[in-house]
PDB file with one MODEL, atoms N, CA, C and O in Angstrom:
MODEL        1
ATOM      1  N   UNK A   1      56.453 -78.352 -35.799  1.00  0.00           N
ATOM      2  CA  UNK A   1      56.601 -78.582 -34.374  1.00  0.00           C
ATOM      3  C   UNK A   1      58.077 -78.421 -34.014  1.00  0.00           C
ATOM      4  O   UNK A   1      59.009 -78.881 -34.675  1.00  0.00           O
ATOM      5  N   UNK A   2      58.194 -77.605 -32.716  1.00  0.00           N
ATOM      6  CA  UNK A   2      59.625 -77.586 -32.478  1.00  0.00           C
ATOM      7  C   UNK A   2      60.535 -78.730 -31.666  1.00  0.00           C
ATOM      8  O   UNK A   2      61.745 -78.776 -31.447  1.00  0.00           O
ATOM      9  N   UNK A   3      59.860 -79.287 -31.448  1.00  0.00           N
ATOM     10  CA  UNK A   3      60.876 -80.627 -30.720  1.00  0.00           C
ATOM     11  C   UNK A   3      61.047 -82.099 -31.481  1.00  0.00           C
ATOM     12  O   UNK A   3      62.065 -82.777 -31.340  1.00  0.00           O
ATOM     13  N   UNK A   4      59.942 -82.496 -32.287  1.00  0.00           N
ATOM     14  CA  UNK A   4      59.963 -83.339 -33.122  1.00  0.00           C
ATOM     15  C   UNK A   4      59.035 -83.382 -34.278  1.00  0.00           C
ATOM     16  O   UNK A   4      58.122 -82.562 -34.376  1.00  0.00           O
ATOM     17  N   UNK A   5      59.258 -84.391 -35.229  1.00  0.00           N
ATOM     18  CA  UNK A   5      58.769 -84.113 -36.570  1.00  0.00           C
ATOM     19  C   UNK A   5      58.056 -85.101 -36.579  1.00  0.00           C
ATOM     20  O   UNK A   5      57.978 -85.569 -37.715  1.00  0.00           O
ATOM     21  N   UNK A   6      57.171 -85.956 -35.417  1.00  0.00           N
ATOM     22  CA  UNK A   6      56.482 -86.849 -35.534  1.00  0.00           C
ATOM     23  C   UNK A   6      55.080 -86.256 -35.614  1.00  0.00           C
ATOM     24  O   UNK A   6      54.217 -86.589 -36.426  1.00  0.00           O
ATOM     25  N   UNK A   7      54.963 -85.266 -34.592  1.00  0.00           N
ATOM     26  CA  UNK A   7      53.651 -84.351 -34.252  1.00  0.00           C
ATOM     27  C   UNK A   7      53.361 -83.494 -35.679  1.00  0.00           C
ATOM     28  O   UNK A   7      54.119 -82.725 -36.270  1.00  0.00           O
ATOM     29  N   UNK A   8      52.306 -83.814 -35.936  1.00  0.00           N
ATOM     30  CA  UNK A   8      52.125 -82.683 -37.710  1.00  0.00           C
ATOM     31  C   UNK A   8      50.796 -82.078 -37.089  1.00  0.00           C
ATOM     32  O   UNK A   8      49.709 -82.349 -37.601  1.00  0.00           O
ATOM     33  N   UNK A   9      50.883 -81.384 -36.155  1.00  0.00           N
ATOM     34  CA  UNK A   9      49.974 -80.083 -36.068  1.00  0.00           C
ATOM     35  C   UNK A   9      49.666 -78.854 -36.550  1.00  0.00           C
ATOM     36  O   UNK A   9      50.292 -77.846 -36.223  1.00  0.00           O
ATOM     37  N   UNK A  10      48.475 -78.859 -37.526  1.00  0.00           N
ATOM     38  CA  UNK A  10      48.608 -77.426 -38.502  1.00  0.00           C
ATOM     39  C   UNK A  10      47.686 -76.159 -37.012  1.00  0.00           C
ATOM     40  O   UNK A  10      47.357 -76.382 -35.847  1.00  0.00           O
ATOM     41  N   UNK A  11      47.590 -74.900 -37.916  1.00  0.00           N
ATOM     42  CA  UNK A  11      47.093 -73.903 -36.989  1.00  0.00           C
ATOM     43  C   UNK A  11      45.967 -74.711 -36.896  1.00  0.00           C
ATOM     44  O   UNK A  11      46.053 -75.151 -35.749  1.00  0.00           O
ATOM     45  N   UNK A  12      44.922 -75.196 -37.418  1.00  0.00           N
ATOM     46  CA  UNK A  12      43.892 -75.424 -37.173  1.00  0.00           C
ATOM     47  C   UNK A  12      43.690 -76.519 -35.615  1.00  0.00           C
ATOM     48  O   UNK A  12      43.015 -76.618 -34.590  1.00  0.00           O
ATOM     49  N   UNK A  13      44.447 -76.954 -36.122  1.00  0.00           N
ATOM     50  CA  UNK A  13      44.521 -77.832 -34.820  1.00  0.00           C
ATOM     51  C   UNK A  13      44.737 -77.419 -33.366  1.00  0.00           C
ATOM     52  O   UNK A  13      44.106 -77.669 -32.340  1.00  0.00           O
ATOM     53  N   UNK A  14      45.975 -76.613 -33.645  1.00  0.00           N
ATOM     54  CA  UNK A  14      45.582 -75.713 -32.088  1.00  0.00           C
ATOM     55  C   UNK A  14      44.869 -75.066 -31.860  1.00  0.00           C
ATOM     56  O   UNK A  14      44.795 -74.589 -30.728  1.00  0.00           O
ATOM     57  N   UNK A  15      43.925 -74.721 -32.939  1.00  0.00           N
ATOM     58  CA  UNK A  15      42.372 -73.710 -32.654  1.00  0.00           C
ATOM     59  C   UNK A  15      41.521 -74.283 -32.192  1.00  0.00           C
ATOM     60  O   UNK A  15      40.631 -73.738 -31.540  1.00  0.00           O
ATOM     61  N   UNK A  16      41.585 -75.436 -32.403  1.00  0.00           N
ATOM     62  CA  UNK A  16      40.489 -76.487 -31.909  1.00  0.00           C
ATOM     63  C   UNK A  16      40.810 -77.410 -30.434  1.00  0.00           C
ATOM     64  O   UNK A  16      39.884 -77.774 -29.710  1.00  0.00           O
ATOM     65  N   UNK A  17      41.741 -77.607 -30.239  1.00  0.00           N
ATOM     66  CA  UNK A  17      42.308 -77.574 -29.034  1.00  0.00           C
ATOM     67  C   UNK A  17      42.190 -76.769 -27.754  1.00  0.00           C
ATOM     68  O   UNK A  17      41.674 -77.033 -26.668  1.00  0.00           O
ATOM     69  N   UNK A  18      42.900 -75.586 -28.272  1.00  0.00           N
ATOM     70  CA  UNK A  18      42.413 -74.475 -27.290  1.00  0.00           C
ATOM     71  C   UNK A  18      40.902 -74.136 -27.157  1.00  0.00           C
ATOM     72  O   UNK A  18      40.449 -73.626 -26.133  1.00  0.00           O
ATOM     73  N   UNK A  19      40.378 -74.350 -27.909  1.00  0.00           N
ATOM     74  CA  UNK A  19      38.654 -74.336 -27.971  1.00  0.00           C
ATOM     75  C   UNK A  19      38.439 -75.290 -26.865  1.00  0.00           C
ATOM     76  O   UNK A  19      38.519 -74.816 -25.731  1.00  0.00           O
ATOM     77  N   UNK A  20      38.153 -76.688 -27.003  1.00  0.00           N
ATOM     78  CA  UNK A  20      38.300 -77.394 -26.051  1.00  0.00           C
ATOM     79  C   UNK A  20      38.747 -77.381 -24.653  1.00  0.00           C
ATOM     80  O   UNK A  20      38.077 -77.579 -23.639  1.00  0.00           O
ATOM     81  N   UNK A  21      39.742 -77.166 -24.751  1.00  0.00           N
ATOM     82  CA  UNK A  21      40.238 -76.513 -23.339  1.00  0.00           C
ATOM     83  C   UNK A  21      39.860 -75.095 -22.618  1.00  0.00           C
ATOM     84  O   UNK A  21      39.872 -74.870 -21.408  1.00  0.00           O
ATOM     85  N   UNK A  22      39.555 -74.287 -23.575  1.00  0.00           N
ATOM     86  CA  UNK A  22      38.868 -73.632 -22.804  1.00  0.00           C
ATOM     87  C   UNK A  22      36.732 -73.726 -22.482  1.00  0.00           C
ATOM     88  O   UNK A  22      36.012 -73.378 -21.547  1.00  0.00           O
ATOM     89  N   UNK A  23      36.533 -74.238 -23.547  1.00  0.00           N
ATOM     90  CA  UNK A  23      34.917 -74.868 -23.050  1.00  0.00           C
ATOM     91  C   UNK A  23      35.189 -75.790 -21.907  1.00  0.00           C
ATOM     92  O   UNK A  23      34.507 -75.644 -20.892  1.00  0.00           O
ATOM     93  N   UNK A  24      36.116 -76.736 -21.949  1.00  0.00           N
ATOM     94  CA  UNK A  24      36.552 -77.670 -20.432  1.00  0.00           C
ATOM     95  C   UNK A  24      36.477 -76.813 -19.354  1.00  0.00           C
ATOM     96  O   UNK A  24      35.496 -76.931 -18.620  1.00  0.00           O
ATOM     97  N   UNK A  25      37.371 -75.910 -19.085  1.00  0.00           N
ATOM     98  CA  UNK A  25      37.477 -74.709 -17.716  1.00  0.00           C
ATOM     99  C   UNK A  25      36.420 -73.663 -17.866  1.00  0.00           C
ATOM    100  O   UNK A  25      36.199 -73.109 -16.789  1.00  0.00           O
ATOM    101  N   UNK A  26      35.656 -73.190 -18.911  1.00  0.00           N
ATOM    102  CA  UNK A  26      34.466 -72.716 -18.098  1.00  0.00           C
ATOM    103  C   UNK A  26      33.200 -73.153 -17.732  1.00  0.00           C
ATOM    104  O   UNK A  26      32.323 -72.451 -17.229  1.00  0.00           O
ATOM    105  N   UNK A  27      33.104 -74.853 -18.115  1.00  0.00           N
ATOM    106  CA  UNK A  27      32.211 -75.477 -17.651  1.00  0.00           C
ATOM    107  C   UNK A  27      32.826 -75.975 -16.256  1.00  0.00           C
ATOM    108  O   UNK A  27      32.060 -75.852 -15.300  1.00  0.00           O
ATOM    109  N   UNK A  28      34.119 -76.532 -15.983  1.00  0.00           N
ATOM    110  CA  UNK A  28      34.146 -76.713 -14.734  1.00  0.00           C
ATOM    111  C   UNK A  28      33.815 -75.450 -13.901  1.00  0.00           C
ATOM    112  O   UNK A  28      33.160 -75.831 -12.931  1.00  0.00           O
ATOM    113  N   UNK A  29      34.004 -74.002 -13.863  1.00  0.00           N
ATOM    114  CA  UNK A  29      34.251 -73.248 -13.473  1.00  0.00           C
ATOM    115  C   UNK A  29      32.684 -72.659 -12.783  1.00  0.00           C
ATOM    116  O   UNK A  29      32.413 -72.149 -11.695  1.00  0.00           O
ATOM    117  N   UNK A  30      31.720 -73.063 -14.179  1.00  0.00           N
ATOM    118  CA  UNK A  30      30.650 -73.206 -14.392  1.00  0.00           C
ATOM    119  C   UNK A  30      29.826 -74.007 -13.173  1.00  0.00           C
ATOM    120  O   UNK A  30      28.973 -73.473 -12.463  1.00  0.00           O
ATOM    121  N   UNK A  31      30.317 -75.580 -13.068  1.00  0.00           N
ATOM    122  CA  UNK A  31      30.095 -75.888 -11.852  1.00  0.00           C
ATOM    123  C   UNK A  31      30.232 -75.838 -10.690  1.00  0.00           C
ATOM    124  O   UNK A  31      29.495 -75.968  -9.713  1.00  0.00           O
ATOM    125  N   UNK A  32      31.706 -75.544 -10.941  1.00  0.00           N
ATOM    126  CA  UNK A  32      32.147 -75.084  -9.472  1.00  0.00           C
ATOM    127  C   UNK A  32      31.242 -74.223  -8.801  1.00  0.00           C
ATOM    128  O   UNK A  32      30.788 -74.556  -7.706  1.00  0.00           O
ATOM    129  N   UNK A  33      30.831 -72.811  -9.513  1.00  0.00           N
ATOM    130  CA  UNK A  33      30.134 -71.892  -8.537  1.00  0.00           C
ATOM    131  C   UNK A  33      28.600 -72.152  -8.547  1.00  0.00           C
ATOM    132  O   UNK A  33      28.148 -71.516  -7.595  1.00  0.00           O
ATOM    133  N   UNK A  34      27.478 -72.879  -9.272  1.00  0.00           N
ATOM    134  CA  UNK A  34      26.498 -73.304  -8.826  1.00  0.00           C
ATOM    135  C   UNK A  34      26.340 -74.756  -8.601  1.00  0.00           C
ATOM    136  O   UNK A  34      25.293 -75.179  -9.091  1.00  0.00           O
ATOM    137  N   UNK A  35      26.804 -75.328  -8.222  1.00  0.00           N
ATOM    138  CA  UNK A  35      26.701 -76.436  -7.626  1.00  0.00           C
ATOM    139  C   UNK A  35      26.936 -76.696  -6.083  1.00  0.00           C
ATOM    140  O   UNK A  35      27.992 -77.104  -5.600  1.00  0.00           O
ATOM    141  N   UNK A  36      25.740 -76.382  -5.365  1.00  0.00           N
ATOM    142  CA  UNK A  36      26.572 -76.330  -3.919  1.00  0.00           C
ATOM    143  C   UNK A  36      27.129 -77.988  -2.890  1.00  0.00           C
ATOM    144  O   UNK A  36      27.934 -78.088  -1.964  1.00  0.00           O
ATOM    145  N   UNK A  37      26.464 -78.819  -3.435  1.00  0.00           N
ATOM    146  CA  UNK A  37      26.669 -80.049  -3.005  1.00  0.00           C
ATOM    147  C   UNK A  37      27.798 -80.795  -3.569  1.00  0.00           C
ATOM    148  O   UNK A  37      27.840 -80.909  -4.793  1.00  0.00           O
ATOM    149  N   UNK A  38      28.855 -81.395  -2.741  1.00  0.00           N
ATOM    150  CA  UNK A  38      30.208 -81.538  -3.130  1.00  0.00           C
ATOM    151  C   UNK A  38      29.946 -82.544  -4.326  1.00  0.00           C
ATOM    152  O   UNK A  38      30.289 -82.448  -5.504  1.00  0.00           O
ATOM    153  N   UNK A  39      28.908 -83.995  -3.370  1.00  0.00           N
ATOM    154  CA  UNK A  39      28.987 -84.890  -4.728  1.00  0.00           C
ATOM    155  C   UNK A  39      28.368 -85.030  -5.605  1.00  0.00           C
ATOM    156  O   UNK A  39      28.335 -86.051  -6.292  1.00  0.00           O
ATOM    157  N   UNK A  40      27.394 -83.473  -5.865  1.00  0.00           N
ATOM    158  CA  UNK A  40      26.933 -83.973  -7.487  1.00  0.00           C
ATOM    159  C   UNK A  40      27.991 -82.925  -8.182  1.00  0.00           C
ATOM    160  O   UNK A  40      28.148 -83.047  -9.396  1.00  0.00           O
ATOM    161  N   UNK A  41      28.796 -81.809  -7.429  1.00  0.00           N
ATOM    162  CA  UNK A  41      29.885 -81.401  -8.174  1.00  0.00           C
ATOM    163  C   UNK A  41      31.053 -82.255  -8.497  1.00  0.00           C
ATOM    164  O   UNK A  41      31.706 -81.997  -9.508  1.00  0.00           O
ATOM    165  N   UNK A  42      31.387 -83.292  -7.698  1.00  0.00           N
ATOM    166  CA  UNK A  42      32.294 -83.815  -8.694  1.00  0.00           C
ATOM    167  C   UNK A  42      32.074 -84.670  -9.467  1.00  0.00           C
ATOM    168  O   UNK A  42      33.051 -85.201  -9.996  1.00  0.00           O
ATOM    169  N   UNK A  43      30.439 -85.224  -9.903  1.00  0.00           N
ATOM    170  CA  UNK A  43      30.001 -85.878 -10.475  1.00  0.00           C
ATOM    171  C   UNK A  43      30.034 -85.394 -11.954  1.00  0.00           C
ATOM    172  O   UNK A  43      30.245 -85.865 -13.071  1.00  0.00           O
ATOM    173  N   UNK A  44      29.652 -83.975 -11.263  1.00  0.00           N
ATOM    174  CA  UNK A  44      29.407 -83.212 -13.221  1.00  0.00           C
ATOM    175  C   UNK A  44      30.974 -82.309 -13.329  1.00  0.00           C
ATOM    176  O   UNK A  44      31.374 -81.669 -14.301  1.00  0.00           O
ATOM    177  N   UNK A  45      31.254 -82.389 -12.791  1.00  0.00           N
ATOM    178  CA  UNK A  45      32.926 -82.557 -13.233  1.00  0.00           C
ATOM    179  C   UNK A  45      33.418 -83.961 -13.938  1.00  0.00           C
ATOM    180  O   UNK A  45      34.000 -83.993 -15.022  1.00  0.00           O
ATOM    181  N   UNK A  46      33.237 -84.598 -13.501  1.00  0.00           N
ATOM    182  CA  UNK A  46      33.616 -85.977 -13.922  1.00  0.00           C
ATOM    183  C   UNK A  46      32.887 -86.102 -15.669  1.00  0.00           C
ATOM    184  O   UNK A  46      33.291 -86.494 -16.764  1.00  0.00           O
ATOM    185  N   UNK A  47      32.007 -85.695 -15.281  1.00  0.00           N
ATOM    186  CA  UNK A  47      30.987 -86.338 -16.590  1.00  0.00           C
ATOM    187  C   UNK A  47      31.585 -84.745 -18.008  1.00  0.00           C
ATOM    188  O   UNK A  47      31.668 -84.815 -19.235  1.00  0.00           O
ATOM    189  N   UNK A  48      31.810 -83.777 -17.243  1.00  0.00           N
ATOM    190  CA  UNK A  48      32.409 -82.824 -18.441  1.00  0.00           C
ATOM    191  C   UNK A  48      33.915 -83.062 -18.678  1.00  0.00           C
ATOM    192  O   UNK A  48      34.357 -82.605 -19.733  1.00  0.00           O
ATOM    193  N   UNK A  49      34.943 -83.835 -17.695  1.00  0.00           N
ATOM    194  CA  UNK A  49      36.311 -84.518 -18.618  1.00  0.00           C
ATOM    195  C   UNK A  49      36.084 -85.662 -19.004  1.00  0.00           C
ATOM    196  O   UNK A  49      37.209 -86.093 -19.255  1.00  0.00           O
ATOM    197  N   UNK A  50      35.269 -86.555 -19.250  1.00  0.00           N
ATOM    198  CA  UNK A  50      35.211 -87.839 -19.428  1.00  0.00           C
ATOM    199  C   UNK A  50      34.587 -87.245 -21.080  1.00  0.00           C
ATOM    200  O   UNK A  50      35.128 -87.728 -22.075  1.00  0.00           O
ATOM    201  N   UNK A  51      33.416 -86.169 -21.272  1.00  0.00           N
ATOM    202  CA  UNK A  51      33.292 -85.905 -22.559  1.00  0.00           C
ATOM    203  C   UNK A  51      34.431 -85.225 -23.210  1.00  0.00           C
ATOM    204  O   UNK A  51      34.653 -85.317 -24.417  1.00  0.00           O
ATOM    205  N   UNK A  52      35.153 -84.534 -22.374  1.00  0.00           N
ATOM    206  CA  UNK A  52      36.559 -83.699 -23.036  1.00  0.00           C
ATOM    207  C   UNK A  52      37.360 -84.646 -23.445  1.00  0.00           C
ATOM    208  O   UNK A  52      37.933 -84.323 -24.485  1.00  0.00           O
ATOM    209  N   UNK A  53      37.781 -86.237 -22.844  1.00  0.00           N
ATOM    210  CA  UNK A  53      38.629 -87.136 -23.415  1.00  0.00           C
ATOM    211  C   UNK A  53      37.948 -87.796 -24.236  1.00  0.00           C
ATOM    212  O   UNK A  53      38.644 -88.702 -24.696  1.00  0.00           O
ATOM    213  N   UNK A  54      36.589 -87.790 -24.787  1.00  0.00           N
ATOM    214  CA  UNK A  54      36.370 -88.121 -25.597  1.00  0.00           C
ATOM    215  C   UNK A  54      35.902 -87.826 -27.048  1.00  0.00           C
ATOM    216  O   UNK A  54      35.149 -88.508 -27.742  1.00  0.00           O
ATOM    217  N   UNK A  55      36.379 -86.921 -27.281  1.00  0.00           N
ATOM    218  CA  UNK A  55      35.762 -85.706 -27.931  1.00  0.00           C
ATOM    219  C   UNK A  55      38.110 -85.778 -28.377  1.00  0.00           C
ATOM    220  O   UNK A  55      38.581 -85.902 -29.508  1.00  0.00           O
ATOM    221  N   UNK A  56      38.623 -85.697 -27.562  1.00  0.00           N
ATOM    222  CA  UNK A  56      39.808 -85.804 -27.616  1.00  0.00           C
ATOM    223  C   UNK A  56      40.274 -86.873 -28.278  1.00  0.00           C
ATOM    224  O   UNK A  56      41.067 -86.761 -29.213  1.00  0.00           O
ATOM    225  N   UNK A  57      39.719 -88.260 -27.751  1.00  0.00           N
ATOM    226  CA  UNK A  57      40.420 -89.241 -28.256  1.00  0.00           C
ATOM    227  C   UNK A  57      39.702 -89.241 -29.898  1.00  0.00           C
ATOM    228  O   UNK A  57      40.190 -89.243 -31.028  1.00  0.00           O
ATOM    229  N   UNK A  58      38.535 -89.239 -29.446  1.00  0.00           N
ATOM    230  CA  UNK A  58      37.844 -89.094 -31.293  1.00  0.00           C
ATOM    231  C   UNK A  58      39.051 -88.186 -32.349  1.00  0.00           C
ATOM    232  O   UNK A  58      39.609 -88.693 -33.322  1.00  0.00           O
ATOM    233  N   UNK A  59      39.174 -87.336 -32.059  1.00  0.00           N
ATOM    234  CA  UNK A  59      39.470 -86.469 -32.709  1.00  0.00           C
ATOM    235  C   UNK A  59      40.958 -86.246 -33.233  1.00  0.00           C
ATOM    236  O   UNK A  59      41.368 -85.541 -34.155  1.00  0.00           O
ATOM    237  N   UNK A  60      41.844 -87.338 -32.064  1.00  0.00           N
ATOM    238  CA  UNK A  60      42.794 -87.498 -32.120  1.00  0.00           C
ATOM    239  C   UNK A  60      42.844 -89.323 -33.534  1.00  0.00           C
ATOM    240  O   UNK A  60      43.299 -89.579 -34.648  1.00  0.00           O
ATOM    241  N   UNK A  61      42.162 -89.944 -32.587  1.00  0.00           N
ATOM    242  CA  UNK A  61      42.546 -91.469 -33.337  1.00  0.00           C
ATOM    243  C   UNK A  61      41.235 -91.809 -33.669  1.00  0.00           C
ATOM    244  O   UNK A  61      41.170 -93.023 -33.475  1.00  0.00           O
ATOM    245  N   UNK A  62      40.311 -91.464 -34.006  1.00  0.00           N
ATOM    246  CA  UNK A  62      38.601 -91.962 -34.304  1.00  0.00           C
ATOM    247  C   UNK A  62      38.409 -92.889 -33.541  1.00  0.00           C
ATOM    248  O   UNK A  62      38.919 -93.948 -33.906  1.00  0.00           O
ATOM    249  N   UNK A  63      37.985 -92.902 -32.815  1.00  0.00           N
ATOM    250  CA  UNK A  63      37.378 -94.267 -31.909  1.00  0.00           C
ATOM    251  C   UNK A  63      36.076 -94.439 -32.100  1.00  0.00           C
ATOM    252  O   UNK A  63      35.582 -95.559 -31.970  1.00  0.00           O
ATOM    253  N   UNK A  64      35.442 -93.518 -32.385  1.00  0.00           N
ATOM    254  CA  UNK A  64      34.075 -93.578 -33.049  1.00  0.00           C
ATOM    255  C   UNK A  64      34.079 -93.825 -34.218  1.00  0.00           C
ATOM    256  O   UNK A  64      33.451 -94.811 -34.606  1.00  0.00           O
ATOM    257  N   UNK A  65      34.743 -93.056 -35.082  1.00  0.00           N
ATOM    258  CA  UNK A  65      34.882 -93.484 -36.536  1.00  0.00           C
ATOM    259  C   UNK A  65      34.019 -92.162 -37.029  1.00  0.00           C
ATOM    260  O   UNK A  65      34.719 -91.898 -38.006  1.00  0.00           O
ATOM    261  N   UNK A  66      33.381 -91.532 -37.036  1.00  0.00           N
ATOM    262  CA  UNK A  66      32.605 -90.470 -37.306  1.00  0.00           C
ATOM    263  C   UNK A  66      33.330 -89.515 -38.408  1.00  0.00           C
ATOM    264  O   UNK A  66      34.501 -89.639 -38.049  1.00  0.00           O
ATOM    265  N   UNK A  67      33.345 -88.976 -39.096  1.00  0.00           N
ATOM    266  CA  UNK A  67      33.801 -88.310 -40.402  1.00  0.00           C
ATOM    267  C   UNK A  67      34.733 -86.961 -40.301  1.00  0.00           C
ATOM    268  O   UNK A  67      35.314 -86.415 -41.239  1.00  0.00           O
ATOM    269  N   UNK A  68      34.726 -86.486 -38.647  1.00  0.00           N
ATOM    270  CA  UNK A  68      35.636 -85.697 -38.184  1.00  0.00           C
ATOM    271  C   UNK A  68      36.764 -85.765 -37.286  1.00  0.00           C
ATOM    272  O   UNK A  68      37.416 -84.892 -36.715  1.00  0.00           O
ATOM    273  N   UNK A  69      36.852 -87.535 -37.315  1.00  0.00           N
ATOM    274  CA  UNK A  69      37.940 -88.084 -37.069  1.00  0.00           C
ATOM    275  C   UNK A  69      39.479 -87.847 -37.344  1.00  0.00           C
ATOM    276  O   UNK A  69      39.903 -87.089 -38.218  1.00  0.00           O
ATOM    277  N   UNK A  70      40.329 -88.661 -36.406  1.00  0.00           N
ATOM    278  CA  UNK A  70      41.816 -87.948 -36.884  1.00  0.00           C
ATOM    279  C   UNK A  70      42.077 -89.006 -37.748  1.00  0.00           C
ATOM    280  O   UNK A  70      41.157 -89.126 -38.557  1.00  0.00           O
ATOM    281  N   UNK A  71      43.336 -90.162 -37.959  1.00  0.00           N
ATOM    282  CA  UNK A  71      43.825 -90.690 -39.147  1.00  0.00           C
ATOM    283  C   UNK A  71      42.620 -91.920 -39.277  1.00  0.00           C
ATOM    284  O   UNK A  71      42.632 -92.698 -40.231  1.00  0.00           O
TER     285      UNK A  71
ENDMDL
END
């Protein structure tokens, strides 16, 4: 990492990241254009970052504990 030596991110990790982030924006993107009613679009917006931070935090600090956990 170039700014500090606390972050130990191998390639894999930004592969999986960017994965994420991009399944995040084409499911919003996804909703955006068939969803014509504002509030069940920001409902299922809501409900696809709320799985992206969690899927994040897992993966980052196990909060689940599940075997593809981070430390």
């Amino acid at each position: 990492m170039g700014i500090t030596d606390e972050i130990n991110w191998s390639p894999f990790d930004f592969i999986i990241m960017g994965s994420l982030l991009i399944s995040l924006s084409i499911g919003i993107n996804f909703v955006s254009t068939r969803v014509k009613n504002l509030k069940n679009r920001v409902l299922y917006i809501g409900i696809l970052v709320l799985i992206f931070m969690l899927i994040w935090a897992e993966l980052a600090v196990g909060v689940f504990g599940t075997p593809f956990a981070g430390n």
